[in-house]
C-alpha positions, 0 to 999 in steps of 0.5 A: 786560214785553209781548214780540214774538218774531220767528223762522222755522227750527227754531233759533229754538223752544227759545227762543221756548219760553223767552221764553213762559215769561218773560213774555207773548209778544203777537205772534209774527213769522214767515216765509211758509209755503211749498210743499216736497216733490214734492206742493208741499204748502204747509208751516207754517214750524217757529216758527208751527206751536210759536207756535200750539201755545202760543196765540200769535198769528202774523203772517207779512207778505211784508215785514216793513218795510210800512205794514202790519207796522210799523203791526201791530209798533206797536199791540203797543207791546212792550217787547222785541222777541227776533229770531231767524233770523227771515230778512228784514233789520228796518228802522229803523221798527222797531227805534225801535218797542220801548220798550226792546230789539229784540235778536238771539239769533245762532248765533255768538261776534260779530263772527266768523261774521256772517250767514246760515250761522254753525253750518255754516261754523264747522265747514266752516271748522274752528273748535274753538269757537264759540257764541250771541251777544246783540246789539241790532239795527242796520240792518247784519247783525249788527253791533249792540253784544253784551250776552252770549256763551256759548260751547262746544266743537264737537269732532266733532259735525254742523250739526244737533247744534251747532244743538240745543246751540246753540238751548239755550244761545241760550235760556239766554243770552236768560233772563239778559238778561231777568233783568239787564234787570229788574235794570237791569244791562244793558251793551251792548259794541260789536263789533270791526269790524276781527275780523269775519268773514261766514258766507255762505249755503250755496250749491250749490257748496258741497255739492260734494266736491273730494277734491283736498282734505285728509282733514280739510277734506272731514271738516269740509264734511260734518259742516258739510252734516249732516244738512241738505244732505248733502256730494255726490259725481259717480259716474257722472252721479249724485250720492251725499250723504255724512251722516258719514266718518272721515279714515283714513290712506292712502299709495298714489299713487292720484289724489284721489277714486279709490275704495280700497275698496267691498267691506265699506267704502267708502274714497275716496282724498283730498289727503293719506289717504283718508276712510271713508264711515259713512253714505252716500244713493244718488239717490232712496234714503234716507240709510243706513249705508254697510255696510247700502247696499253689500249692495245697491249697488255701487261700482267700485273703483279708479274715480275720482270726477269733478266736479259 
């Protein structure tokens, strides 16, 4: 079978990997590159730069749904297009296009956690599971019929390790669908409207620490923020990113957000106990384990943390 894969962030490539060993990927689909970091150098996106790895031919349009790109789409003639984080909502021009499936690989256990967040917010929102999800592609978000679900635990790990696992088991769930297509054994079983529930995009807002929270809630936003973003405090008009903290147990009266200990450790007061910070990055300064940042750095004890 001829496939089109369509993907953008580092998610998307184990299972572009996969797919290229299944059969002969033809075009690979991909955002626009951008300009990042203080150079405004113009970075390839992560799936580009593996698809030319492999010799696959790249195609990045502005708009996936112009004359142009459905006309490109079209001269394929693909069997099954794969969509994967690829970014841009797909017109019905183009889900009519494959001779067979466009179906989308999405990082959770449909219909919970649509949309453009589902790792982060699984975990921000205190889910002990979650999972890869195999639906065909409609014109609403993510609301396609499922073929397949694989599910795992998320137990204490960050975005960036549920993402790998889950980039892993997206691959996996993909292999078994091209095997039961072969086999014509196929069987799509739509979503359940009524259950669903939105994993909206990480905002900035989202990023602040609000230590009138639980222990556990604050624990969650930064594993959820890690390593991607990075949870943030105000500290004196400056903003300190937490990668990883532990809830610990604290019963004095200190208001929330007042920092216990900055000496060996650094403790910081919340609703009900306090956290400790493991690895912490000062403005400017790379992300480090806290005890390696205070011999350099101090915090005032007993002061309290404000807001954004």
């Amino acid at each position: 079978m001829k496939y089109i894969f369509m993907g953008t962030p580092e998610f998307s490539i184990p299972i572009l990997e996969r797919l290229n060993e299944l059969g002969e990927v033809a075009l690979v689909i991909s955002q626009e590159d951008k300009r990042r970091g203080r150079g405004k150098k113009v970075t390839q996106t992560p799936v580009k730069k593996k698809a030319l790895e492999l010799g696959l031919e790249v195609y990045q349009p502005s708009d996936i749904n112009s004359v142009e790109s459905i006309e490109k789409i079209n001269s394929i003639n693909p069997d099954i297009i794969v969509v994967v984080a690829y970014g841009q909502l797909i017109s019905k021009e183009i889900i009519d296009i494959p001779n067979k499936y466009i179906v989308n690989v999405h990082a959770s256990i449909l219909p919970k956690l649509r949309g453009a967040a589902p790792i982060n917010r699984a975990i921000m929102e205190g889910f002990y599971k979650t999972g890869v999800s195999l639906m065909r592609v409609e014109e609403g978000l993510d609301t396609g019929a499922v073929s397949g679900v694989y599910k795992t635990n998320i137990d204490n790990k960050n975005a960036g390790e549920l993402e790998e696992e889950l980039s892993n088991l997206g691959a996996d769930l993909l292999e078994e669908f091209i095997k039961n297509v072969k086999n014509n054994e196929v069987e799509f079983i739509p979503q359940r409207d009524s259950e669903m529930t939105y994993a909206n995009k990480i905002l900035k807002k989202d990023l602040i620490i609000d230590f009138n929270n639980t222990s556990e809630e604050i624990v969650n936003q930064i594993r959820g923020l890690s390593p991607h973003y990075g949870a943030k405090f105000n500290y004196k008009d400056n903003f300190y990113k937490i990668f990883d903290a532990e809830k610990i147990g604290d019963n004095t009266e200190n208001q929330p957000g007042t920092i216990l200990k900055s000496k060996d450790k650094l403790l910081i007061k919340t609703k009900d106990g306090a956290i400790n910070v493991k690895i912490i990055q000062a403005p400017g300064k790379r992300a480090m384990k806290t005890e390696d940042f205070l011999r350099g750095n101090s915090l005032e004890e007993n002061y309290l943390i404000g807001g954004n």
